[in-house]
C-alpha positions in Angstrom: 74.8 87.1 129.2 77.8 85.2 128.4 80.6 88.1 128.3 83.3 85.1 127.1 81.5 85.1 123.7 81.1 88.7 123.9 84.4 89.6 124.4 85.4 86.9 121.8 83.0 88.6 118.9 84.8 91.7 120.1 88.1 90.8 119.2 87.4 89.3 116.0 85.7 92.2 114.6 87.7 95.0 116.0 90.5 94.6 114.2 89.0 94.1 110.4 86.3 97.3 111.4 89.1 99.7 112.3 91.2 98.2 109.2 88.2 99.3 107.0 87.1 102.1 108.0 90.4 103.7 108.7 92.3 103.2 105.7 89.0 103.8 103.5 89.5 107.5 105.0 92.8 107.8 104.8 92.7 107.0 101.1 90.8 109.7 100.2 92.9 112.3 102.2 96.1 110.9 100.3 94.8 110.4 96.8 93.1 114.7 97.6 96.7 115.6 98.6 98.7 114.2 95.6 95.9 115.6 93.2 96.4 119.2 94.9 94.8 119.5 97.7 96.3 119.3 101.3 93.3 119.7 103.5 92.9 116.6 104.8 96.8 116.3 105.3 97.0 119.9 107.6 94.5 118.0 109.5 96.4 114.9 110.2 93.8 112.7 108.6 96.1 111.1 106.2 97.3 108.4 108.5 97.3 104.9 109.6 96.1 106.2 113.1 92.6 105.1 113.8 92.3 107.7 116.6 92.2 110.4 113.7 89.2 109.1 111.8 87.1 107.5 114.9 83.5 108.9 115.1 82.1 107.8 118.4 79.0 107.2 117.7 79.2 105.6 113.9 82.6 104.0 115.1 82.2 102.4 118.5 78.6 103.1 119.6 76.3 102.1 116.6 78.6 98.9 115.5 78.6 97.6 119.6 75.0 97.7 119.6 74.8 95.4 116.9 77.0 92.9 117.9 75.8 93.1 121.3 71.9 92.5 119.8 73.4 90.0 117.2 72.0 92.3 114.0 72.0 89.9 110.8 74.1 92.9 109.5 76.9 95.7 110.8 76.7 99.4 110.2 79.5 102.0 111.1 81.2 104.9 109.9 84.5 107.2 110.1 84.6 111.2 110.4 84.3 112.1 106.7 87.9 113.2 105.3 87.6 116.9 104.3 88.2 117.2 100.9 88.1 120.7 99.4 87.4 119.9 95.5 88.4 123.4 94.4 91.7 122.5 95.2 92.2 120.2 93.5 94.0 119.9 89.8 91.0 119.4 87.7 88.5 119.3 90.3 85.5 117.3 88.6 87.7 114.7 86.9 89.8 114.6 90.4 87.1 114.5 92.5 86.2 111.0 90.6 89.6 109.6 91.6 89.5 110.7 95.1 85.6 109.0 95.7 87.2 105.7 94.3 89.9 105.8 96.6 88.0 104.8 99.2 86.3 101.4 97.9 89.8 100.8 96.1 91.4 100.8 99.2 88.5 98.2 101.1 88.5 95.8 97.9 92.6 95.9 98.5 91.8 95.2 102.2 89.7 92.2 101.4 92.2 90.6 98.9 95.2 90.9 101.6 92.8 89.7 104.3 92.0 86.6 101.6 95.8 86.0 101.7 96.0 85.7 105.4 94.1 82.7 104.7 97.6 81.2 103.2 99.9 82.3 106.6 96.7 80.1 108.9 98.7 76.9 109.0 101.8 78.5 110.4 100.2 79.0 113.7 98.7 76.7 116.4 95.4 75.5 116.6 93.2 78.4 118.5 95.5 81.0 117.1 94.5 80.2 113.7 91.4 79.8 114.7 90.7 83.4 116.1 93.2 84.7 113.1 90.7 82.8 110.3 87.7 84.8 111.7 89.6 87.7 111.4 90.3 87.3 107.8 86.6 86.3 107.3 85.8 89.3 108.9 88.1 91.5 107.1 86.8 90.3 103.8 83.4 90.6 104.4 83.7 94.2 105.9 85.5 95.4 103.6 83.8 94.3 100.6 80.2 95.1 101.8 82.2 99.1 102.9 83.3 99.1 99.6 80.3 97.9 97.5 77.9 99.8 99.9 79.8 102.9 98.9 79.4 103.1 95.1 76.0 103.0 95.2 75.2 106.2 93.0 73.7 108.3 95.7 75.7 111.5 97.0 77.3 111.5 100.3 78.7 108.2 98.7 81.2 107.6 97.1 79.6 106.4 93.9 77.4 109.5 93.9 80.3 111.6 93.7 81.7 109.3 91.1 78.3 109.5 89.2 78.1 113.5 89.4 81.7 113.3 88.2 80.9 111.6 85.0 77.2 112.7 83.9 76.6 115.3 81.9 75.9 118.6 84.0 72.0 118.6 83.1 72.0 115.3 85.4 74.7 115.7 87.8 73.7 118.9 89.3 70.6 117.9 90.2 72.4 114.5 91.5 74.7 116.6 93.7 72.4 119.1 95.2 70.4 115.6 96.9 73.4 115.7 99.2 72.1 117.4 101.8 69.5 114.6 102.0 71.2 111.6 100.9 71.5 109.7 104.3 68.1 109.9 105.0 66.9 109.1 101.5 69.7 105.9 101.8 67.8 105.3 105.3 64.4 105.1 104.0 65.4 102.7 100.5 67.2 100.3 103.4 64.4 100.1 105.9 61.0 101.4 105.0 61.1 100.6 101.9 61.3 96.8 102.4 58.9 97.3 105.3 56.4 99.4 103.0 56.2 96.8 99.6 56.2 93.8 101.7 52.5 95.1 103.2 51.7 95.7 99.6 52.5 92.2 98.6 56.2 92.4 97.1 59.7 93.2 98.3 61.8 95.6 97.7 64.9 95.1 99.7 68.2 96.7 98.8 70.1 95.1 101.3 69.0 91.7 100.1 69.8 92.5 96.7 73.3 93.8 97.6 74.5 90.5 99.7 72.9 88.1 97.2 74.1 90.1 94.0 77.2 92.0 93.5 78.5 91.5 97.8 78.5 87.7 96.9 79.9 88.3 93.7 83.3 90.5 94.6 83.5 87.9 97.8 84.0 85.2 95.4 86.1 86.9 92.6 88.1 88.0 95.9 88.5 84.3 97.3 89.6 83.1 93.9 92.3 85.7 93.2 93.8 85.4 96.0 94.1 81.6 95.2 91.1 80.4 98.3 88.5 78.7 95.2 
């Protein structure tokens, strides 16, 4: 096992992961506390400190394996922010605003991570090397976070956008599949695929998201921020 390369992957990923995931979190906790509600602030979990929103296992353990098996994909999470909706000013228009925090703050992310790209030739050779995966990293992580997360299935964020905006005949049917969105996310991203492709087709969300509208923010991204 060659630990150099290991170590290397490490490095380059750490930094854009903990970027991501952190901020994503703490924008919900501070858009929550400016519409009203301060329960994510008494908690501490309105910071820039990664320490406050690391999960162990969704955090360090899950994304490590990955690398470590070189996964054609990376998969991780934060401790969920705790937002009390009640709280808040107009909770069902406010609860839209702090959903679309999150993804607001990784498509930011990705655009100031496409900017770095600008700063590369003021450092030596290896150093912009390492610094250019970085940004590659960032972008990538932080678009597929942020795109991943308005899919319009509740714990996401776009579910809670979607019960937000549909009228109440839809959305509270929408919200009560909460309980039982991760595993109904888990089965449409693996068994799914595995299921239609015996059947003679394919059915592959993940596919669909990196070939459709990942690959589509990537670029708008790159060409804002001036990269073609």
């Amino acid at each position: 096992m060659d630990f150099g390369n290991i170590f290397y992957q490490i490095s380059i990923w750490i930094i854009p992961a903990l970027a991501a995931i952190t901020l994503h979190e703490a924008a919900h906790g501070f858009v929550a506390w400016k519409l009203g509600d301060d329960t994510a602030k008494r908690q501490g979990r309105v910071t820039f400190n990664p320490f406050k929103h690391i999960d162990p296992m969704g955090t360090i353990i899950i994304p490590g394996i990955l690398l470590l098996i070189k996964a054609p994909f990376l998969f991780g999470y934060a401790k969920p922010v705790p937002v009390n909706f009640g709280r808040l000013n107009n909770p069902r228009r406010d609860m839209i605003w702090v959903a679309l925090a999150g993804p607001g703050m990784n498509f930011l992310l990705a655009f100031l991570f496409a900017l770095g790209f600008h700063l590369l030739p003021l450092f030596p050779g290896e150093v912009a090397e390492w610094l250019a995966h970085n940004c590659k990293n960032g972008i990538i992580l932080n678009v597929v976070l942020g795109v991943f997360n308005l899919l319009p299935l509740p714990p996401l964020d776009g579910g809670r956008v979607a019960v937000g905006i549909l009228p109440d005949s839809l959305a509270l049917p929408l919200a009560r599949l909460e309980r039982y969105g991760f595993f109904i996310l888990i089965g449409v991203i693996f068994l799914l695929p595995m299921i239609t492709r015996q059947l003679g087709m394919e059915v592959d969300l993940l596919n669909w998201l990196f070939t459709g509208p990942i690959s589509y923010v990537v670029n708008l991204i790159a060409n804002l921020a001036g990269l073609g």
